[in-house]
MIVEX-711510 format. One line per 3 residues: their letters; for each residue x, y, z of C-alpha. Coordinates in steps of 0.2 Angstrom, whole numbers, plus 5000, padded with zeros to 4 digits. Layout:
<nodes>
a = X Y Z; ...;
</nodes>
This chain:
<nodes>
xxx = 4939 6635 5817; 4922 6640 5823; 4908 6642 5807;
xxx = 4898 6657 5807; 4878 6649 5808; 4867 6657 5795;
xxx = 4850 6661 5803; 4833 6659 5795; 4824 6676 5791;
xxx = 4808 6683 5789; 4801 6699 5785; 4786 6693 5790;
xxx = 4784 6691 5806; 4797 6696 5822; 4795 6685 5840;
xxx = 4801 6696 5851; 4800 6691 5870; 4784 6692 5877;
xxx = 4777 6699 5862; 4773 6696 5845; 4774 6708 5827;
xxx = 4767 6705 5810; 4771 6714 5796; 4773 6730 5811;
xxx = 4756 6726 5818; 4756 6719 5837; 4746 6702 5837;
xxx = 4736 6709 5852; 4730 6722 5839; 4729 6708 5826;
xxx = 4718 6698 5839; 4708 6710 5844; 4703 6723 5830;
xxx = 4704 6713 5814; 4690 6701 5803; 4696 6685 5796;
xxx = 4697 6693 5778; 4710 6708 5785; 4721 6694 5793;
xxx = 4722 6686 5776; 4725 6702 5770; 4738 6705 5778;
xxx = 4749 6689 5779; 4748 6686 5762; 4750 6705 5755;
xxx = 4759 6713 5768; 4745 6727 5770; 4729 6730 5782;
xxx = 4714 6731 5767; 4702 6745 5766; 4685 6741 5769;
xxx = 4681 6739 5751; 4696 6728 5747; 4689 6716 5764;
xxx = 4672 6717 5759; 4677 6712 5739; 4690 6696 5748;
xxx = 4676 6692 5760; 4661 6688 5746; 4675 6680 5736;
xxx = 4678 6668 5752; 4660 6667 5756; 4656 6660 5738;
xxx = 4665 6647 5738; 4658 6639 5754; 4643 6627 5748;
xxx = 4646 6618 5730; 4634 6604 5735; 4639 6584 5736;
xxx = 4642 6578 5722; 4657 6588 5717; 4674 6574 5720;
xxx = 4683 6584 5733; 4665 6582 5743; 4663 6563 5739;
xxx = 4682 6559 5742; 4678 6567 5760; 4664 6556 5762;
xxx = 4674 6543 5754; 4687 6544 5770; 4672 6545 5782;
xxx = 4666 6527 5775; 4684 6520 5778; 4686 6527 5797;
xxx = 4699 6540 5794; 4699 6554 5801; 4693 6572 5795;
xxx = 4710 6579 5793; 4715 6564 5782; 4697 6563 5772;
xxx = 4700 6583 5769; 4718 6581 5762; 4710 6568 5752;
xxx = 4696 6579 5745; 4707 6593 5741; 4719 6583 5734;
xxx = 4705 6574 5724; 4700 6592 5718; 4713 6600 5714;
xxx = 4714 6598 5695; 4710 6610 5685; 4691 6606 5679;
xxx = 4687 6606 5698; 4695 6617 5715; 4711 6619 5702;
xxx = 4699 6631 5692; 4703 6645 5702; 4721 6647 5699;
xxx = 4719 6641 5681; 4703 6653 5679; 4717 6668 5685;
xxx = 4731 6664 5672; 4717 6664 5657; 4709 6678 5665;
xxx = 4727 6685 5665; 4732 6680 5649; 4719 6688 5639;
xxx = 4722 6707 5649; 4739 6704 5645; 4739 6700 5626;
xxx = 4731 6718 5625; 4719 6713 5616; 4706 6702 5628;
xxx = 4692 6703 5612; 4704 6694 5600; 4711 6684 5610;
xxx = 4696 6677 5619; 4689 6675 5600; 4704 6665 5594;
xxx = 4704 6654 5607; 4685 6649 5603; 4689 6649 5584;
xxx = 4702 6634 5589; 4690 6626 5597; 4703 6629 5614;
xxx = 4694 6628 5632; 4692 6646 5640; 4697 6641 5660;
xxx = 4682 6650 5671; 4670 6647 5659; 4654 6636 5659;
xxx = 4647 6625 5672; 4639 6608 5673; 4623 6610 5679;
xxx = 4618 6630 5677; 4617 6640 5661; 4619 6654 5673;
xxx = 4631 6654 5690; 4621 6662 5703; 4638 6665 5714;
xxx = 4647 6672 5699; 4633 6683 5692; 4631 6689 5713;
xxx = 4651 6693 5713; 4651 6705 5696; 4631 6713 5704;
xxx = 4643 6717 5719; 4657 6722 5710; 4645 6735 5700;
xxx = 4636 6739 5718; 4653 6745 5724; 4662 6752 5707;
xxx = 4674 6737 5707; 4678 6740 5692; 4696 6737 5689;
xxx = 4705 6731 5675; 4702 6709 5677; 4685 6713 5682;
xxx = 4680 6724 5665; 4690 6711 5657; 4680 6696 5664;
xxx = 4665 6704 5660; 4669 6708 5642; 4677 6688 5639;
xxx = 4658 6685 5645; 4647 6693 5634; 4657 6687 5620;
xxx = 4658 6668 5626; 4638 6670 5630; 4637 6679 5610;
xxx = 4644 6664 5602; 4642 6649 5613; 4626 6651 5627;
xxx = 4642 6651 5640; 4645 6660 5654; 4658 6664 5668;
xxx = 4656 6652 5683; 4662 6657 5702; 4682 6655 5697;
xxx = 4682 6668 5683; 4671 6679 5694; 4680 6678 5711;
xxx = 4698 6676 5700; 4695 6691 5693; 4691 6702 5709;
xxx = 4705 6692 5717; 4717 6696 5704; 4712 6717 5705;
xxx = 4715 6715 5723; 4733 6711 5720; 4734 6691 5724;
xxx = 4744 6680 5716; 4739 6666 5707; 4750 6653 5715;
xxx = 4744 6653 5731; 4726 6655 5729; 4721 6637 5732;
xxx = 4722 6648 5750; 4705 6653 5746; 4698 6636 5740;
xxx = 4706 6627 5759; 4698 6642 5769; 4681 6644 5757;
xxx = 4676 6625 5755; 4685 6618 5772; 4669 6622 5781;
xxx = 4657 6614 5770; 4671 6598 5768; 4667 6598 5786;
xxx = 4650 6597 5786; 4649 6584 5771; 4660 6575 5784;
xxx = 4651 6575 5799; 4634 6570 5790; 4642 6557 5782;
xxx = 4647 6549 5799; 4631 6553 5807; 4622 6541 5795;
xxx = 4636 6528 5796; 4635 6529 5818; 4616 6528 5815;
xxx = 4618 6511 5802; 4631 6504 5815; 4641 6498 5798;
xxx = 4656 6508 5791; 4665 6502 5775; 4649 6499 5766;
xxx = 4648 6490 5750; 4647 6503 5734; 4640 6496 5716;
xxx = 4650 6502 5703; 4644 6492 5689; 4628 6484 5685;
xxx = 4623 6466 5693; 4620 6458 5675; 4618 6438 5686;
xxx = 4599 6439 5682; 4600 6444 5664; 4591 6432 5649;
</nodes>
């Protein structure tokens, strides 16, 4: 008795011979005519963007693409370079490292607050309730800036094109109260979650943003850590992570 087999399916994208169709779009087309950010577009929503919808994605990507080195994701990378592995390994290692919630995880959680509160129906109360229980407001503050220059660029851009939509007025509004009551203000994961959101993108898969936004800058953090450990002929270097008390009175 023969079993029928059951295939695997996609709606995604059809091989067919010699030739190639993504959501109805031939890859020629795809390889010749699109940006990075309508790619994206596409594969993940299962639509070609307008050029405001790319150009809202693109600043989004392009935000998140220097956050300095002393962030853990960047010093677990560096980390990796110190012990000989490879890039791909010291990357999963820094996005791995990063991926809580107080750090590269802010995005997604910075989407479900931001989220939460449009959906309570009442953003104002329920951004106020939370500060009254003393609760943290994901997408909120930052450690070093009172003001985040990236964030307070993405909602100017946002205003420059009348972005406007409903996670965006409510990310603004969550704002001015935090800044009202507590000096605190939106930081890049509030800013680009909410225009991320309004765009139609899930909050699941959007530590997308987060490998193709920071990866470059992983990259470099990589390579110039190696540079100075080829120049110093010494990898494995010895770190102090505690005081040397042996002179003390």
């Amino acid at each position: 008795m023969s079993r029928k087999r059951r295939l695997w399916t996609s709606s995604i994208t059809q091989i067919q011979p010699n030739r190639l169709v993504t959501y109805g779009i031939d890859q020629e087309e795809i390889i010749r005519s699109f940006s990075y950010e309508e790619m994206l577009f596409l594969l993940v929503l299962g639509k070609k963007p307008s050029e405001l919808e790319a150009a809202m994605l693109r600043y989004v990507i392009l935000s998140h693409c220097s956050h300095g080195i002393t962030g853990q994701s960047t010093l677990a990378v560096r980390m990796g370079a110190d012990t000989g592995a490879t890039f791909l390994h010291s990357a999963i290692g820094g996005f791995s490292v990063g991926s809580g919630p107080y750090h590269q995880g802010g995005l997604e959680r910075a989407m479900i607050e931001v989220s939460l509160a449009r959906e309570s129906g009442d953003p104002e109360k329920y951004t106020r309730d939370k500060l009254a229980r003393n609760e943290i407001l994901y997408g909120f503050g930052h450690r070093f800036q009172t003001l985040d220059v990236r964030a307070r660029l993405l909602m100017q851009l946002c205003e420059d094109h009348c972005f406007l939509k409903n996670h965006v007025a409510c990310v603004k509004m969550m704002d001015r109260i935090l800044g009202e009551e507590k000096g605190v203000h939106m930081n890049i994961e509030a800013a680009g979650g909410s225009i991320l959101l309004d765009l139609g993108f899930p909050a699941e898969i959007v530590a997308l943003i987060i490998l193709v936004g920071r990866g470059p800058m992983l990259a470099a953090a990589y390579m110039e850590r190696l540079n100075e450990l080829r120049q110093s002929g010494r990898f494995f270097p010895k770190i102090s992570v505690y005081e040397d008390l042996s002179h003390g009175t």
